[in-house]
Backbone bond lengths (Angstrom), bond angles and torsions (degrees), N, CA, C in turn:
res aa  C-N    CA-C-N  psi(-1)  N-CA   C-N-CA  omega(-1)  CA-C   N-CA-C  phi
1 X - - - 1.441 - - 1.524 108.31 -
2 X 1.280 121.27 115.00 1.591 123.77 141.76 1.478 145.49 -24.12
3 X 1.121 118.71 58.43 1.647 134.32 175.00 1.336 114.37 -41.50
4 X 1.736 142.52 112.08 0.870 109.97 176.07 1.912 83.42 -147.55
5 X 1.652 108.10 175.67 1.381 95.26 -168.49 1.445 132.21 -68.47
6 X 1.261 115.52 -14.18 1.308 121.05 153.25 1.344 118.84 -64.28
7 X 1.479 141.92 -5.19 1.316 123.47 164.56 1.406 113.70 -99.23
8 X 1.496 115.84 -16.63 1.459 117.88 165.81 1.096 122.58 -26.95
9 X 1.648 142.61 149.95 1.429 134.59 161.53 1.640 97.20 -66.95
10 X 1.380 103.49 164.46 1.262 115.29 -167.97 1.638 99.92 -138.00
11 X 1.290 95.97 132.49 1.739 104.10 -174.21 1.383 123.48 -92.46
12 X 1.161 109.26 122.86 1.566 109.33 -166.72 1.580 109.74 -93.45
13 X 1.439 127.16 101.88 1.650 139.22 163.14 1.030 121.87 -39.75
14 X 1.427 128.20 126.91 1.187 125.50 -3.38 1.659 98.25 -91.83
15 X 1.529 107.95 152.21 1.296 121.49 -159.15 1.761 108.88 -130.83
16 X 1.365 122.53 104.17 1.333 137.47 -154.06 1.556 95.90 -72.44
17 X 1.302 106.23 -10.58 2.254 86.96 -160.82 1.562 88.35 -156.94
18 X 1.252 82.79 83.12 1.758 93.99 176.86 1.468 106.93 -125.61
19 X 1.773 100.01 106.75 1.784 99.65 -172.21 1.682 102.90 -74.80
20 X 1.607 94.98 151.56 1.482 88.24 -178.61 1.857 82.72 -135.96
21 X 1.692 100.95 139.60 1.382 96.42 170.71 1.868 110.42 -128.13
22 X 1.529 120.87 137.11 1.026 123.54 -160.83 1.696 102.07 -129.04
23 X 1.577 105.70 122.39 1.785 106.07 -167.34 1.237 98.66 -95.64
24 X 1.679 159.28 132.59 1.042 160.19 170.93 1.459 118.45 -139.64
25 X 1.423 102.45 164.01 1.553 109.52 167.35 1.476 132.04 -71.11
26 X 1.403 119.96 118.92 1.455 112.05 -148.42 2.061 91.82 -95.78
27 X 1.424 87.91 101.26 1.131 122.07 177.71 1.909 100.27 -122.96
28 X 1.462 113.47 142.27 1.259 120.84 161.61 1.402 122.40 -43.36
29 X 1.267 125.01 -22.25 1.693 120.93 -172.51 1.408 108.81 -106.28
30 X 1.221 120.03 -15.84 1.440 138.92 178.95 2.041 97.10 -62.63
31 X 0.505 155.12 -28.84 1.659 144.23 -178.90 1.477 98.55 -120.46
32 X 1.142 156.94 11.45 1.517 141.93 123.61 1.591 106.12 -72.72
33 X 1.448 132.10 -46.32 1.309 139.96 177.83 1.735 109.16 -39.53
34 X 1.729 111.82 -53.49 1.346 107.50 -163.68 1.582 92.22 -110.29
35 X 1.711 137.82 13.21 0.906 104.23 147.37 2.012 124.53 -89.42
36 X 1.573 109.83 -5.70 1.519 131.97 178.30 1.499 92.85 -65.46
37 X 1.076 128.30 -68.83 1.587 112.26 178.61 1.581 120.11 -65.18
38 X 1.057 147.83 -10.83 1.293 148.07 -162.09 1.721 94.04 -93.56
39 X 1.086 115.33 -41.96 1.371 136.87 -147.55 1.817 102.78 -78.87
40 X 1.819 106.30 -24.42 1.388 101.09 -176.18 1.368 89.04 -95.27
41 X 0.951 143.27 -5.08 1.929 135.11 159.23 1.600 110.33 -89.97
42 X 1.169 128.80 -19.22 1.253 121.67 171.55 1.514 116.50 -139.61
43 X 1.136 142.07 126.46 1.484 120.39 -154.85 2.256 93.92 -107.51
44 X 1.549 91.33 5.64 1.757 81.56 178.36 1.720 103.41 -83.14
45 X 1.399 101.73 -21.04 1.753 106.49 -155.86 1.568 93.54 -53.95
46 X 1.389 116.30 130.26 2.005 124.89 167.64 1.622 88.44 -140.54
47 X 1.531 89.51 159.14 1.453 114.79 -167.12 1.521 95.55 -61.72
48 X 1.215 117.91 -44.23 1.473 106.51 -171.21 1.754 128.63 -74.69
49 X 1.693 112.34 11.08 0.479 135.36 160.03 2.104 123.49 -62.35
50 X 1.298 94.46 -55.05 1.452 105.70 174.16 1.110 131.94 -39.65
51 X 1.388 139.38 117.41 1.469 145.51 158.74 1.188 104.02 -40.64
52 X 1.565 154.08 122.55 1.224 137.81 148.83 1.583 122.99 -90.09
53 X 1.329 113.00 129.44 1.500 94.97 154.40 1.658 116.53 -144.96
54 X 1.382 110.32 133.79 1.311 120.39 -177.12 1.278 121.19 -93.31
55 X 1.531 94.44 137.69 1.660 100.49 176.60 1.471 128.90 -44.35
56 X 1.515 114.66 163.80 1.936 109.70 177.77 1.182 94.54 -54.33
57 X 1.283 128.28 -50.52 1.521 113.15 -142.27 1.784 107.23 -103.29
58 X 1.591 106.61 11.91 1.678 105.65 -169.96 0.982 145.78 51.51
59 X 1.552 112.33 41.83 1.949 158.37 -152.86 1.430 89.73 -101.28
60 X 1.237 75.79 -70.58 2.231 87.47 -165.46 1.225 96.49 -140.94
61 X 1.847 105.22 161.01 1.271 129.91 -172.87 1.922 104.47 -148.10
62 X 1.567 87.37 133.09 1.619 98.77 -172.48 1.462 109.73 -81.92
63 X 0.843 119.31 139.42 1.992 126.70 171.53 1.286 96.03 -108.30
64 X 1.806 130.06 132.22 0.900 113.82 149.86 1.709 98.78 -135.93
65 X 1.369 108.29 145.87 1.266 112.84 172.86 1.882 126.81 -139.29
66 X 0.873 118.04 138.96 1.621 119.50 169.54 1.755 111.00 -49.89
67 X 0.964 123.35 137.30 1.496 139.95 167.62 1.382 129.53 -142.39
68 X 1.013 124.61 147.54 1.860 115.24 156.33 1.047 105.73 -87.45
69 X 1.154 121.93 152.07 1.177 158.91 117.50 1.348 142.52 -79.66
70 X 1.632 117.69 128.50 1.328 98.19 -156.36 1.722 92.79 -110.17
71 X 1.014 140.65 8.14 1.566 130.34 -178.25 1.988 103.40 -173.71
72 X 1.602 102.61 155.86 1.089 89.20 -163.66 1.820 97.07 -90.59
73 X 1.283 124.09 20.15 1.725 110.81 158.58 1.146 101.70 -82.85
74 X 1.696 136.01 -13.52 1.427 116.65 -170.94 1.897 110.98 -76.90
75 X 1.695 83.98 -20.54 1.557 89.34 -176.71 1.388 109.02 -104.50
76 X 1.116 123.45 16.24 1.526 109.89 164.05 1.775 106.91 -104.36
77 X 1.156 94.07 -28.34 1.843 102.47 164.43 1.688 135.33 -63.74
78 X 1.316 105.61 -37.45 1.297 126.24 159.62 1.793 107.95 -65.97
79 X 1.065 106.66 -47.23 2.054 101.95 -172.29 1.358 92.19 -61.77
80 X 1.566 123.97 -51.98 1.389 131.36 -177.87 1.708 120.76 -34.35
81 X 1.221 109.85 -73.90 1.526 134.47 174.61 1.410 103.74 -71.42
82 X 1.387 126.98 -7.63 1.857 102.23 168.97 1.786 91.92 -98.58
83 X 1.868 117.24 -33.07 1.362 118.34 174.56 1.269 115.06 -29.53
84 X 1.662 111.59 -46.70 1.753 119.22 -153.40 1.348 117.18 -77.81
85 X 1.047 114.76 -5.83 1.562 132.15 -163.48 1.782 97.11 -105.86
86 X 1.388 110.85 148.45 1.287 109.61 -156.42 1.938 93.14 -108.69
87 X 1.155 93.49 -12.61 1.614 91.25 166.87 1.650 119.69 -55.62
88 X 1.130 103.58 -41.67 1.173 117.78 -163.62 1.589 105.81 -80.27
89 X 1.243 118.44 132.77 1.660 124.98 162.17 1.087 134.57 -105.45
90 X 1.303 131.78 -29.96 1.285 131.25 148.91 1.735 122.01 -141.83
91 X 1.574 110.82 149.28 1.432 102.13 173.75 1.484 128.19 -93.75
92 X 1.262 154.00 113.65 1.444 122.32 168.56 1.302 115.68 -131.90
């Protein structure tokens, strides 16, 4: 089958349960770091919120958590500013 961006689901703003998952280096500043940005798009997001899961070898560890979001510049700004940070390895 042919995937193209018109068959994508399409997200309707503002959007209450929008998982966001973030792969990083499991360093101590790394989960205050990506919960400080999450937090100016959602003010419920707290660290203890986060799913964790750590790599085999204990490199990096994924956070993923549910959020709202209320528009999609909040979420192209957030991928941006957790991107810029070198902690971080991937967004999804």
């Amino acid at each position: 089958m042919n995937m193209n961006s018109e068959d994508a689901p399409k997200i309707e703003f503002p959007c209450d349960d929008y998982v966001i998952k973030i792969v990083g280096d499991a360093v101590p500043e790394y989960k205050p770091f990506v919960a400080g940005v999450l937090q100016k798009y959602d003010s419920t997001v707290h660290e203890a919120r986060f799913s964790e899961n750590p790599s085999k070898n204990g490199n990096f560890v994924s956070l993923t958590i549910r959020m709202r979001i209320e528009e999609e510049g909040h979420l192209e700004a957030l991928f941006v500013e957790l991107k810029g940070n070198s902690m971080v390895k991937m967004v999804l």
